[in-house]
C-alpha positions in Angstrom: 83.4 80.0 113.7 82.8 82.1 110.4 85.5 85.2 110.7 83.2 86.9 107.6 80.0 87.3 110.0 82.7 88.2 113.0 84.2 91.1 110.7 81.6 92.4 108.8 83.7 92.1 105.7 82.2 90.6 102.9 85.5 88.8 101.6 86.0 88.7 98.0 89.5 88.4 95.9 89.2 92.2 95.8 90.2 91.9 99.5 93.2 90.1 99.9 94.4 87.3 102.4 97.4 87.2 103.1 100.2 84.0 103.6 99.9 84.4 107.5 95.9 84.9 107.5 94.9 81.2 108.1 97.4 81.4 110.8 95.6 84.3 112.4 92.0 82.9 112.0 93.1 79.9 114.1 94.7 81.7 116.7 91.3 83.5 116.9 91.4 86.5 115.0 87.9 89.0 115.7 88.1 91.2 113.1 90.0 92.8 110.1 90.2 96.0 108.7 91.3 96.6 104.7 94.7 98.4 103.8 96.2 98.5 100.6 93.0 95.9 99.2 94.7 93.0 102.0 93.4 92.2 104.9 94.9 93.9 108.4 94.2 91.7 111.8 92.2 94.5 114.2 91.1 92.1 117.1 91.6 89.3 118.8 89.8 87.8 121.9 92.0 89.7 124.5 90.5 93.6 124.7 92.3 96.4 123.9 93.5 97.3 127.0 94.9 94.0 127.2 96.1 94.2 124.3 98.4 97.2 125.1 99.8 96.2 128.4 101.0 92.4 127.1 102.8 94.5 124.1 104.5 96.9 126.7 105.3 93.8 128.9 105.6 90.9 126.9 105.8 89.9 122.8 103.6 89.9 120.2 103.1 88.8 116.1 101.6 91.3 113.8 100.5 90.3 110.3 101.6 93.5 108.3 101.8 92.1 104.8 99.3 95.4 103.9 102.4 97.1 104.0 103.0 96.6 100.6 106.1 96.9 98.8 106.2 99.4 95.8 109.7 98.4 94.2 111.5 100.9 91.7 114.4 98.9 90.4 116.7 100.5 87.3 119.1 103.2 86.4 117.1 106.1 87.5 115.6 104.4 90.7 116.9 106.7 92.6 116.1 109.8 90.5 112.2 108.9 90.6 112.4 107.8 94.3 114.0 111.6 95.2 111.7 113.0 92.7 108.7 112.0 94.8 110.4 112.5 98.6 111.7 116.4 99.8 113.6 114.2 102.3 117.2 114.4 100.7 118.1 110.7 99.9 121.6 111.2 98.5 123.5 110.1 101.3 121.3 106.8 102.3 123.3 103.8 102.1 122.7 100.4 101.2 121.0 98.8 104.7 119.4 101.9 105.8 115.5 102.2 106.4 114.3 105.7 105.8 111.1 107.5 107.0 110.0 109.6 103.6 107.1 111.7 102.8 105.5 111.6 99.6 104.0 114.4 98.1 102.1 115.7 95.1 102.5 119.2 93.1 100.7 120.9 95.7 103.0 119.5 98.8 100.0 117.3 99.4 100.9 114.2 101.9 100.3 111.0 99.4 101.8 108.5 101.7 104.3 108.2 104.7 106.1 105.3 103.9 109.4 103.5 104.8 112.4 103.4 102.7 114.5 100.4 102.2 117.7 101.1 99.9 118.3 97.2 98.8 120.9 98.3 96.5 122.3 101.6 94.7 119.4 100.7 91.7 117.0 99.5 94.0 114.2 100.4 96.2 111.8 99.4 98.3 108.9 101.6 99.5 107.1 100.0 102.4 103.7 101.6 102.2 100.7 103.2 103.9 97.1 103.1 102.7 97.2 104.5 99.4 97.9 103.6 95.7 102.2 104.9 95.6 102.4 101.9 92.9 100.2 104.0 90.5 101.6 106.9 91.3 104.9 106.1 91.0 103.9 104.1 87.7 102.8 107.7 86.4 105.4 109.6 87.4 108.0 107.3 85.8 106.2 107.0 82.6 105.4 111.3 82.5 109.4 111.6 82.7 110.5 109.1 80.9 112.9 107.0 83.3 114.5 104.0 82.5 113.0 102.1 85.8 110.5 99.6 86.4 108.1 99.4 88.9 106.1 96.5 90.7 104.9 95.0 93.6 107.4 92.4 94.7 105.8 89.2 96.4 106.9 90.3 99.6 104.7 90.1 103.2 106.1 91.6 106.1 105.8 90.1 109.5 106.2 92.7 112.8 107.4 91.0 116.2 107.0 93.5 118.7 107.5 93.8 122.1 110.6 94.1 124.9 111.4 91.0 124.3 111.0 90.6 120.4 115.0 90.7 120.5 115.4 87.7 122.3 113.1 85.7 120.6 114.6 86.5 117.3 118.4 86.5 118.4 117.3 82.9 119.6 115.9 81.5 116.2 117.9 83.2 114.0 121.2 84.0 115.8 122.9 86.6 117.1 123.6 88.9 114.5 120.5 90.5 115.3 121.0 92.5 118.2 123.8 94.1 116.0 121.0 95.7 113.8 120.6 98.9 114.4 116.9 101.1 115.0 116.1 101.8 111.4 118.9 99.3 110.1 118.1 95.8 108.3 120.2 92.8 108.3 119.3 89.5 106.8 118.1 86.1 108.1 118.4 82.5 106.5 115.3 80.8 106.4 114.3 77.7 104.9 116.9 77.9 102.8 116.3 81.4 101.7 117.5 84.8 102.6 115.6 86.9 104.0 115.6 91.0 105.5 114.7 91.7 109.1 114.8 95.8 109.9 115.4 96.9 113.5 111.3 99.1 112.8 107.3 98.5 113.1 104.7 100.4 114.5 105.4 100.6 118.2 107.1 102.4 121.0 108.1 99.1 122.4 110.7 97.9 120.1 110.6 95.0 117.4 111.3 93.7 114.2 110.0 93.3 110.6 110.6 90.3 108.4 110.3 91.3 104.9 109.5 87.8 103.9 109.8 87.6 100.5 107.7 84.5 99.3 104.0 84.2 100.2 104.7 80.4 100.1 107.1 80.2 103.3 104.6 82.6 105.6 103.3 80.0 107.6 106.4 78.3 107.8 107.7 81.2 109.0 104.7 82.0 111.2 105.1 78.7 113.0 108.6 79.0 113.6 108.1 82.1 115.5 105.2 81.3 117.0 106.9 78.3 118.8 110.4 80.1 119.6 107.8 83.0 121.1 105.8 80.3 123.4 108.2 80.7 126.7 108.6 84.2 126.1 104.6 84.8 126.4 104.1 85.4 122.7 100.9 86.7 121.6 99.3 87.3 118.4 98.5 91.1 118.2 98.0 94.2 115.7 98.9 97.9 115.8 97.5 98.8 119.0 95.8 102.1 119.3 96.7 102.9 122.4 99.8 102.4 122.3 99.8 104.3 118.8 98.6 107.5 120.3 100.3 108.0 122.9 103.6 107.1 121.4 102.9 110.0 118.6 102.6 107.6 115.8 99.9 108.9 112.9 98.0 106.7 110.8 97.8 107.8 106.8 94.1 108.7 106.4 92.8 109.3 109.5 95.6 112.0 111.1 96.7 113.1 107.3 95.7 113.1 104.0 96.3 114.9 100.4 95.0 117.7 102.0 97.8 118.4 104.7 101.6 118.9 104.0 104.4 117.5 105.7 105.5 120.2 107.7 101.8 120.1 109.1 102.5 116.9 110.5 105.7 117.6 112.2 108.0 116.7 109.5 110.6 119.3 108.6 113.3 117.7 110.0 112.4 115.3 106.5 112.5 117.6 104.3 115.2 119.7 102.1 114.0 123.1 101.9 117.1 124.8 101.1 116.6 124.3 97.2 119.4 122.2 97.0 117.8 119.1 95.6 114.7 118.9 93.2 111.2 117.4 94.1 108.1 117.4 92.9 105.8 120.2 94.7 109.2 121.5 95.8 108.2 125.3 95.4 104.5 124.7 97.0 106.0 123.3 100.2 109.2 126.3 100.2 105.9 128.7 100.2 104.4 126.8 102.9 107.5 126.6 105.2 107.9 130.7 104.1 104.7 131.2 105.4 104.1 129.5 108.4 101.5 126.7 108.8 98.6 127.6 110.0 98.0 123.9 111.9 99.8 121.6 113.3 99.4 118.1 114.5 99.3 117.7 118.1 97.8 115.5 121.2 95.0 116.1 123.2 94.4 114.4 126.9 90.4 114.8 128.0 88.6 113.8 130.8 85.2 112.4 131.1 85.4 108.7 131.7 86.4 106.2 128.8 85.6 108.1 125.6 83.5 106.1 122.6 84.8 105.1 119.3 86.0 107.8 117.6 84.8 107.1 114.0 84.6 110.6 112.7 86.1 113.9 113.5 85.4 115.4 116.6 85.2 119.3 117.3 88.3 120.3 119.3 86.9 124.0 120.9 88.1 127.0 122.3 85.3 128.9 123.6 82.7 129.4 120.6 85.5 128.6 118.4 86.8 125.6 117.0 90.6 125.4 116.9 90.6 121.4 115.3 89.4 118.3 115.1 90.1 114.7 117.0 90.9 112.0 114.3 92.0 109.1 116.4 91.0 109.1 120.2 91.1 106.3 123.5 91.1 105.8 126.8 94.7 105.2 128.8 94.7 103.1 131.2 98.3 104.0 132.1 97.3 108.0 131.6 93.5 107.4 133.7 92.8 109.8 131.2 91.6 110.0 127.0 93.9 110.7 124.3 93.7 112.0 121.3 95.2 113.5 118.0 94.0 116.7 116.4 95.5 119.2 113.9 95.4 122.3 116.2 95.5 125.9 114.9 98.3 127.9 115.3 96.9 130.3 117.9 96.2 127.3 120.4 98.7 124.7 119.5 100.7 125.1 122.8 101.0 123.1 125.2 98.7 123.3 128.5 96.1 125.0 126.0 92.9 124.7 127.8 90.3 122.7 125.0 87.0 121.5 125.1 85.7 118.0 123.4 83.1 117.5 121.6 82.9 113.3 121.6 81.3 111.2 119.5 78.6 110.8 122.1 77.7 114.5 122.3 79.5 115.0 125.5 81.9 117.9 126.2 85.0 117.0 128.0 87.9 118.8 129.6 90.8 118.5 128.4 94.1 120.1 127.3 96.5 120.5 124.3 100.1 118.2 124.8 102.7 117.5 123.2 103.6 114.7 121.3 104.7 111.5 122.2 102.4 112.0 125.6 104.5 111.9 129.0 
């Protein structure tokens, strides 16, 4: 079967396979979507409920290599890496995985990636869908810092699930059910060495290999693959589902440049206190000074199984609207839709009677809740 008529994508070496994606197309892979210019497994023959009750229940493996790596390796590696983050970096130690904002002058969200300290003078920055290589690029080259940047040949590989620990403990030993949640350890491989964080886009629990060597990834897939076959592995993707209700936001549809940090529930990230330097430092200080006016919040509405939400939707209050849906689904677990909106301040709480405007003109009952839902 041809996956380019199954996806819609019209591959080309702008879009980028990855070293697991003949794996996936023979496991029966339905569709793709693009992050980072490489290719991101959407679908597979089971549906999406499906989906989302095997990865609550069971195991799964996620190609993930769009997470690209943006590396920043030299003396001033970590300068430019706190330069570009207002979470405070300074006491990160060598193993630890960091959740960091990026922002621009303006306190603008660039990306939301994950932070892997490799060394004291090096740096991983495990990415969401935008360019932080550029960016970073720029910013080292504007400041003159003695620090290169690159994209290391390095393809992450998620195993999620309740029972991803097992199935990893078993090939690879032990050692990793001593990892810790936002820890990495390392794994021998083929001969190589290779980090596995305690992290990945779930509420279920997992891991991520950051394989690094496009070469070994369907070595690698296969080994897993077999270990997983008595636990019930699966092959899978970030479900959405599962992603909404646990609270987790997706760069570009629940953010962009336009919001800031604190808008999507991140203070806790970030130094405000003046005591270490950033850019857009003084715009996002103003901000937290002020008050937000919106804030990122769930939404549960009635009105049977809700279509695909593939533009905003109007989030009302009486004549007026108060925000705007940006990633919405039915829960089977809930019997209910969910959904995330940026809510104005004057309705954010919870219990806040809304009405939604779907994508199919209805307007459905719901309510404003907090985040992850219940």
């Amino acid at each position: 079967m041809d996956v380019r008529l199954m996806d819609g994508l019209n591959m080309s070496r702008r879009i980028r396979r990855t070293p697991y994606t003949d794996r996936f197309e023979q496991v029966g892979v339905r569709g793709f979507s693009v992050v980072n210019h490489m290719l991101l497994p959407k679908a597979f023959q089971t549906s999406v409920e499906e989906d989302y009750w095997h990865l609550r229940e069971h195991v799964q493996i996620w190609d993930v290599s769009c997470q690209r790596q943006v590396q920043i390796e030299g003396p001033d590696a970590a300068s430019l890496v706190q330069w570009m983050t207002p979470r405070d970096i300074g006491r990160a130690k060598v193993g630890d995985c960091l959740y960091v904002p990026i922002i621009d002058a303006n306190a603008g969200l660039i990306n939301d990636p994950v932070l892997l300290k490799l060394a004291e003078d090096r740096f991983w920055l495990s990415i969401a869908d935008s360019d932080v290589l550029l960016y970073a690029m720029g910013l080292a080259l504007g400041r003159g810092m003695d620090v290169s940047v690159s994209e290391p040949d390095v393809s992450p590989l998620a195993i999620q699930g309740p029972r991803a620990e097992d199935l990893l403990a078993g090939l690879f030993g032990d050692h990793i059910r001593d990892i810790g949640f936002f820890k990495y350890g390392w794994i021998d491989f083929a001969g190589t060495r290779q980090l596995i964080a305690r992290s990945g886009y779930s509420r279920q629990g997992g891991f991520e290999i950051y394989l690094e060597g496009g070469h070994l990834g369907a070595a690698l897939w296969d080994a897993i693959w077999q270990a997983g076959q008595p636990l019930g592995i699966a092959p899978g993707c970030p479900n959405l589902i599962e992603r909404i209700e646990g609270g987790l936001f997706s760069y570009g549809n629940e953010m962009t440049r336009d919001n800031n940090p604190l808008e999507i529930g991140l203070e806790k990230f970030c130094c405000l206190d003046g005591s270490v330097d950033y850019i857009g430092r003084a715009a996002l200080q103003k901000i937290a000074a002020d008050g937000v006016t919106q804030q990122i919040r769930g939404v549960a509405f009635d009105g049977g199984p809700c279509p695909t939400c593939s533009k905003p939707w109007p989030v009302m209050v009486g004549d007026s609207q108060v925000g705007q849906i940006t990633s919405a689904i039915w829960s089977p677990r809930l019997k209910r839709n969910v959904g995330q909106s940026m809510i104005a301040r004057s309705c954010w709480k919870a219990g806040q009677r809304v009405h939604v405007v779907s994508q199919d003109g209805m307007i459905r009952d719901g309510e404003i809740s907090d985040l992850p839902f219940a």
